[in-house]
N, C-alpha and C positions, 0 to 999 in steps of 0.2 A: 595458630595461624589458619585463616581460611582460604582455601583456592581459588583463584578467580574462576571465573565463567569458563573460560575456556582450557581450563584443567581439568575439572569436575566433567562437564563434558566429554572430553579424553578421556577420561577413567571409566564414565559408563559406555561407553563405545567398547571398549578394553574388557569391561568385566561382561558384557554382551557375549562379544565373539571371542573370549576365549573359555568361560566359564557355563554361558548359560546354553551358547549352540553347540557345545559338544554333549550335550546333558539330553539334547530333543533326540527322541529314538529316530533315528532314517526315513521311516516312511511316515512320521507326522511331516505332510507336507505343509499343509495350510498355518502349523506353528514357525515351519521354518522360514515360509513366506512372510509372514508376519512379523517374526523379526528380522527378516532381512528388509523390511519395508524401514520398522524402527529406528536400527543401525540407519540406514541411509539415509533418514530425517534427522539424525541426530548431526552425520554429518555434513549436511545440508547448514545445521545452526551453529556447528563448530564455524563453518565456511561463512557465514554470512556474519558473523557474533562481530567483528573487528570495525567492520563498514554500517552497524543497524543503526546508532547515535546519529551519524552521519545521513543516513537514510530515511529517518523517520526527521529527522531537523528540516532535511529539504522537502520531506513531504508535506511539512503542516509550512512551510515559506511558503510549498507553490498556493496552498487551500487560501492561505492569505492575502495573496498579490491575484487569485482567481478573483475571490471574494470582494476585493476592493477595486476592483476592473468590471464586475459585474454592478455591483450599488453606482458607478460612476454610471455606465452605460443603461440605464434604467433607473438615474434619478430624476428624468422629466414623467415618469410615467406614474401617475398619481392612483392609478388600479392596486398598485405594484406596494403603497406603503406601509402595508403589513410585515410582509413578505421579506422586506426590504431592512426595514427596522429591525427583523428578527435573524435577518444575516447577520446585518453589524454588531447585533448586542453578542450571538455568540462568539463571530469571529476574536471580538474583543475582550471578550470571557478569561479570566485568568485561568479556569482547570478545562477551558474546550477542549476535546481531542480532534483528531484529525478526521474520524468521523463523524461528530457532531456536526462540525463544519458541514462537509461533504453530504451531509443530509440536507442539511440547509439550505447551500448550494441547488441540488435538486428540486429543492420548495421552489424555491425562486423560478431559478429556470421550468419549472412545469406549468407554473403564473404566468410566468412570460406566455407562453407558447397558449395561455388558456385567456390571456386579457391583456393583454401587450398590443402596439401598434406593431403594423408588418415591419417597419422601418427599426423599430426597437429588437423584434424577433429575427431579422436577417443580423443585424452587430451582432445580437448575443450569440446566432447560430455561427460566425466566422469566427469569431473571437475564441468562442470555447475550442470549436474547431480545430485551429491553430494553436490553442495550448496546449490542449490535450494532444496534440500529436507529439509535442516534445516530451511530453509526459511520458505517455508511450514508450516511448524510444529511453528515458532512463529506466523505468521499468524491464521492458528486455533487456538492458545494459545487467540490473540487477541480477534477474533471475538466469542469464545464461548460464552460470555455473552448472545449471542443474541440466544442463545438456538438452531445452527443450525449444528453444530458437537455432537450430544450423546454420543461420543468415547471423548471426552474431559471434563475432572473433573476440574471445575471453581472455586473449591475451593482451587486445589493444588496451 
């Protein structure tokens, strides 16, 4: 039988700090630093391993419903149909990942801002604006575990 993720996990955490940091002589400090860095990334991925599915699903939703907000708001712009065409085909890519997208994405919007009418480059500038700030805010939701937002209650 094999362990899931979050066993295996466990167990090198375990075999770290009870086998390999009693083994570092005292004054290597920069070994001890270094794994104490390890340990704490590992527990970092123990802590996030339950929620990442979940995580990465809503991240390529949001790249998608960006993506298709963006081709809407910039399909009278005839500068744009390169750029545009080359959203859609990967958004709609069976193996795109989330940063394929997110490249894209930047194509576009960088068009925009380089051959757009102003009226086209103010929507895309509030639009993104406003989604990316929700973004934002599940991202700190994410990462506060790791103690590095104080404005974020890790309990709510």
């Amino acid at each position: 039988m094999t362990p899931d993720q979050q066993t295996r996990i466990e167990s090198v955490i375990r075999s770290l700090s009870d086998i390999v940091f009693p083994a570092i002589r005292e004054g290597e400090r920069l070994a001890i630093e270094q794994l104490q860095l390890a340990i704490g990334h590992l527990r970092i991925l123990h802590n996030e391993l339950p929620g990442t599915a979940d995580f990465l699903e809503n991240e390529m939703l949001n790249r998608v419903n960006l993506s298709d907000e963006l081709l809407r708001l910039t399909s009278e712009e005839t500068s744009l149909e390169v750029d545009r065409r080359n959203l859609a085909e990967i958004t709609r890519s069976e193996g795109a990942s989330v940063t394929d997208i997110s490249k894209q994405i930047q194509t576009l919007i960088t068009a925009v801002y380089d051959r757009a009418s102003t009226d086209c480059q103010e929507a895309v500038f509030n639009f993104v604006l406003s989604t990316e700030e929700a973004k934002a805010e599940v991202d700190r939701r994410w990462f506060s575990p790791m103690g590095f937002d104080s404005e974020i209650d890790t309990k709510a």
